[in-house]
C-alpha positions in Angstrom: 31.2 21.8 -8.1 34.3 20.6 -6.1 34.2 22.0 -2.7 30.3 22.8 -2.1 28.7 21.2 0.4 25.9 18.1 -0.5 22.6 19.4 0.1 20.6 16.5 2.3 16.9 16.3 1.4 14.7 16.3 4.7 11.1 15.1 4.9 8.4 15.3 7.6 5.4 13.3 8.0 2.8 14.6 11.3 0.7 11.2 12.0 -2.5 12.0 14.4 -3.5 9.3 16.6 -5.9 10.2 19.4 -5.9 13.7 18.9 -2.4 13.6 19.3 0.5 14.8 16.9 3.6 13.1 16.4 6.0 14.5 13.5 8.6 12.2 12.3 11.8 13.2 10.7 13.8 11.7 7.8 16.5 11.9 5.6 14.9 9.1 3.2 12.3 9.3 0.9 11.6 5.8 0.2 10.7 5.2 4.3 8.8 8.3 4.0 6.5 6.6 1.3 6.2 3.9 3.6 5.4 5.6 6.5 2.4 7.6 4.3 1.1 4.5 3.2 1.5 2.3 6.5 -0.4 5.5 8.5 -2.6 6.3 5.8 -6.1 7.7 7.3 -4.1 9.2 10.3 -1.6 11.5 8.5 -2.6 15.0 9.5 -2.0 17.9 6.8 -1.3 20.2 10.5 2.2 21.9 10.5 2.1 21.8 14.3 2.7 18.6 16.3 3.0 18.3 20.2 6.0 15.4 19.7 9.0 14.9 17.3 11.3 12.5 16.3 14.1 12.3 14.1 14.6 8.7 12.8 17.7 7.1 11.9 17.7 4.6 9.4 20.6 1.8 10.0 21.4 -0.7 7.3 20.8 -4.5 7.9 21.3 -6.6 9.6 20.1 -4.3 12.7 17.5 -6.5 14.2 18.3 -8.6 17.7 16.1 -10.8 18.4 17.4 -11.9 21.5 17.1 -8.3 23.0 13.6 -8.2 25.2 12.3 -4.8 25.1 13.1 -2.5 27.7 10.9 0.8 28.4 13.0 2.9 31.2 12.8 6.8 32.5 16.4 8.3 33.1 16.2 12.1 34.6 12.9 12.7 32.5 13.8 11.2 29.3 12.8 8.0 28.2 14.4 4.9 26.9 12.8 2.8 24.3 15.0 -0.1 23.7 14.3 -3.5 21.6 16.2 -5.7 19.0 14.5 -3.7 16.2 15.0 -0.1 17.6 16.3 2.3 20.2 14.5 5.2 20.6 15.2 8.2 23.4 12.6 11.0 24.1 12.3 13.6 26.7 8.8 14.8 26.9 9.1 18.1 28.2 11.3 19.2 24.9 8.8 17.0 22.7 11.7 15.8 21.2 13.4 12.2 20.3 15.2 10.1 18.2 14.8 6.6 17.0 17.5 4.5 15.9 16.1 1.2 13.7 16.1 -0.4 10.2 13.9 0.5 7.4 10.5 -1.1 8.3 6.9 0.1 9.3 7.2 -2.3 12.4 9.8 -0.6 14.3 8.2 2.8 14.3 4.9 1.1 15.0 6.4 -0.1 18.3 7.5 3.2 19.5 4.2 5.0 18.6 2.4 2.3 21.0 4.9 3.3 23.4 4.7 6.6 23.4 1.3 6.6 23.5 1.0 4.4 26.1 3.5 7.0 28.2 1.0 10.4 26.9 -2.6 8.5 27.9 -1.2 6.9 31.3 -0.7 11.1 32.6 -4.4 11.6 31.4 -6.0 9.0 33.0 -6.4 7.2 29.5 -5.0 3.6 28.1 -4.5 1.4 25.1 -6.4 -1.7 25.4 -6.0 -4.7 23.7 -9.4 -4.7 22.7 -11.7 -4.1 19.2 -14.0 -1.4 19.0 -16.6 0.3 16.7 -19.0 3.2 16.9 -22.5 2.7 16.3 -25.3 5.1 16.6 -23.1 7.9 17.7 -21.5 5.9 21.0 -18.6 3.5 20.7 -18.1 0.0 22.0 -15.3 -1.7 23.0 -14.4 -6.0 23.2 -11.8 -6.9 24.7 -10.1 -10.5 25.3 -6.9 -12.4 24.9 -5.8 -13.5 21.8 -8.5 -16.2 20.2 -11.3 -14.4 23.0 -13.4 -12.9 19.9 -12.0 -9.8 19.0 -12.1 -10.5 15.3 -14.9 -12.2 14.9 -16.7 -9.4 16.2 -14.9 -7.2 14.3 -15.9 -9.4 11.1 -19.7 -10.0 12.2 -20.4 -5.8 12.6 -22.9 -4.7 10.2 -22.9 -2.0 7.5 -23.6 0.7 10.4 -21.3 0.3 12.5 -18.0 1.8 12.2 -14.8 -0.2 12.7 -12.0 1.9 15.0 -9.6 -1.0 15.5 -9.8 -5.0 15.9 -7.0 -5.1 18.0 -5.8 -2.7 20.0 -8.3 0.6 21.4 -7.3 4.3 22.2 -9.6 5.7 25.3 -8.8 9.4 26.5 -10.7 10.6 29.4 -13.0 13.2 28.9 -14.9 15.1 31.5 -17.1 12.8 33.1 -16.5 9.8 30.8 -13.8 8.6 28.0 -13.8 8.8 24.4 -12.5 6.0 22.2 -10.0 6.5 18.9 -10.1 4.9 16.0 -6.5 3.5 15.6 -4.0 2.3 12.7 -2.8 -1.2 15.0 -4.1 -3.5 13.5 -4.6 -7.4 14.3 -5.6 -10.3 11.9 -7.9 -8.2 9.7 -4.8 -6.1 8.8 -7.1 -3.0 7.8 -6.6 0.0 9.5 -9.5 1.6 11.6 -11.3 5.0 10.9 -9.9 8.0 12.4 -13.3 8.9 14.0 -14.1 9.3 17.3 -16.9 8.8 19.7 -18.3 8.9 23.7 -17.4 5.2 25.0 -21.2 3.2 25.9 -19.7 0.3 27.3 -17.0 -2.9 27.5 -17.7 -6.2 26.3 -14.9 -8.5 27.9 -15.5 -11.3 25.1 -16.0 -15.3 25.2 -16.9 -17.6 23.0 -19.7 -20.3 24.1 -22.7 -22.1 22.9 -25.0 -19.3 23.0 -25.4 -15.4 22.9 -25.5 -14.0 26.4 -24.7 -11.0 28.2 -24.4 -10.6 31.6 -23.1 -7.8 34.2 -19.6 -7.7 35.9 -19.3 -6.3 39.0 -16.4 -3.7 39.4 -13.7 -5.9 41.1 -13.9 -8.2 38.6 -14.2 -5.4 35.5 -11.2 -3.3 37.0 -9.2 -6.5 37.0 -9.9 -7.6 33.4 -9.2 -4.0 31.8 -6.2 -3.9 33.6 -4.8 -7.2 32.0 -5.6 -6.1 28.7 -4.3 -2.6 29.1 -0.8 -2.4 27.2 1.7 -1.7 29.6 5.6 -1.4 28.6 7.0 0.5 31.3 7.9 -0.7 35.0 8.0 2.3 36.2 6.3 2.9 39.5 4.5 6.2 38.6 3.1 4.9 35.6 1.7 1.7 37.4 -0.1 3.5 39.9 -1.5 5.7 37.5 -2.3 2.7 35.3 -4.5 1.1 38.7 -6.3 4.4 38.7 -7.3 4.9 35.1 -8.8 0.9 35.6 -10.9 2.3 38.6 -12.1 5.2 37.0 -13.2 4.1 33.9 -15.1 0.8 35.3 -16.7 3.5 37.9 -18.1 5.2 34.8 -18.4 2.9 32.2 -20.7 -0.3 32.1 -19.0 -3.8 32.0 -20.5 -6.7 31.0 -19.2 -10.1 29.9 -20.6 -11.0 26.3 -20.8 -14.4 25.6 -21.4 -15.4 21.9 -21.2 -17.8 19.0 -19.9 -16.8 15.4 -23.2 -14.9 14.0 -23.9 -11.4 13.3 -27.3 -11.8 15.4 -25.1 -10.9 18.6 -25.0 -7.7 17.6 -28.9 -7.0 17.9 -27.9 -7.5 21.7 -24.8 -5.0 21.7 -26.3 -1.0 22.1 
């Protein structure tokens, strides 16, 4: 009838990554699908989440290319900002908004971010590394691009349990970190399990002649995890807690450098 207001359909979806709840907030039913279905494995049925965001869809053409992405903290809140997206959040509300265009992509982005952010004030990191729990500990490999990470991922056998091949969730834990099964994905483009599991030890991976594995000393260990950490923000606090989370972890985890050809024998070494 002439002069009622249009009733707007809302929809939620709470996605649990790490043990940690982010609801996200739409008008649009046809991103909400995707979001189900893109986070499928880590959507969490809880009514509670510790973060929100209300995301605003913008039509096309939205994307910049030439816009480098830009992670800054202004009087507590954060500014996410990219060609694809730009994204405020103030973590002592919980609350945030994302601006960007109707893609899985975009959203994926910020949830690294803000991850990234949430782990760095609990000691805990996202590493570009694969992992996989075996036996009831889990394993992590980490390397550049083309070091191994999906090979390794490829080569595990029937019991062992794939978290990611690309990019790892650690959270410190008492004396020792736990690693996350994650939905960033790299070239296998399946998502991991949304398990969890006491970390054993990091591989940093290379590829050679023959299977090997051999001990890295902590200078060297701290120095690798901390160029494959993700890291978005410059800002000084986060850095220095960035540094510390390297040192503890390689003071508590073992480190060895696993050198290996393509075959799923190297696994018999890996425990």
């Amino acid at each position: 009838m002439p002069g009622l207001a249009t009733q707007i359909a809302h929809y939620s979806v709470v996605i649990a990554i790490g043990d940690v709840a982010i609801r996200l907030n739409t008008i649009d039913a046809d991103f909400l699908e995707i979001l189900h279905h893109r986070y499928s494995g880590f959507v969490s049925p809880a009514a509670h989440a510790e973060f929100e965001f209300d995301v605003d869809l913008l039509p096309p053409p939205f994307t910049d290319s030439q816009v480098d992405l830009s992670v800054t903290q202004r009087a507590g809140r954060w500014v996410l900002d990219r060609g694809d997206f730009r994204a405020e959040w103030d973590p002592a509300a919980g609350r945030g908004s994302i601006r960007q265009s109707a893609n899985p992509y975009s959203i994926d982005a910020v949830l690294r971010i803000v991850h990234t952010l949430v782990l760095a004030k609990q000691g805990g990191f996202l590493l570009h590394s694969a992992s996989a729990i075996r036996n009831g500990k889990a394993f992590l490999f980490a390397g550049v691009s083309g070091a191994g990470k999906t090979t390794i991922s490829r080569l595990a056998p029937p019991d062992a349990t794939l978290l990611t091949d690309e990019i790892s969730y650690v959270r410190k834990r008492d004396d020792g970190y736990v690693a996350f099964g994650t939905p960033f994905t790299g070239e296998l483009a399946k998502l991991g399990e949304n398990r969890s599991a006491p970390v054993r030890a990091l591989y940093l991976l290379a590829q050679g002649p023959e299977n090997r594995i051999e001990p890295v000393n902590a200078a060297e260990a701290g120095r690798q995890l901390l160029a494959n950490m993700l890291f978005f923000a410059e800002d000084q606090e986060i850095v220095h807690r960035a540094f510390n989370a390297a040192c503890n972890f390689v003071d508590r985890v073992p480190v060895f450098r696993l050198t290996f050809v393509p075959d799923a024998r190297v696994w018999e070494m890996i425990g």
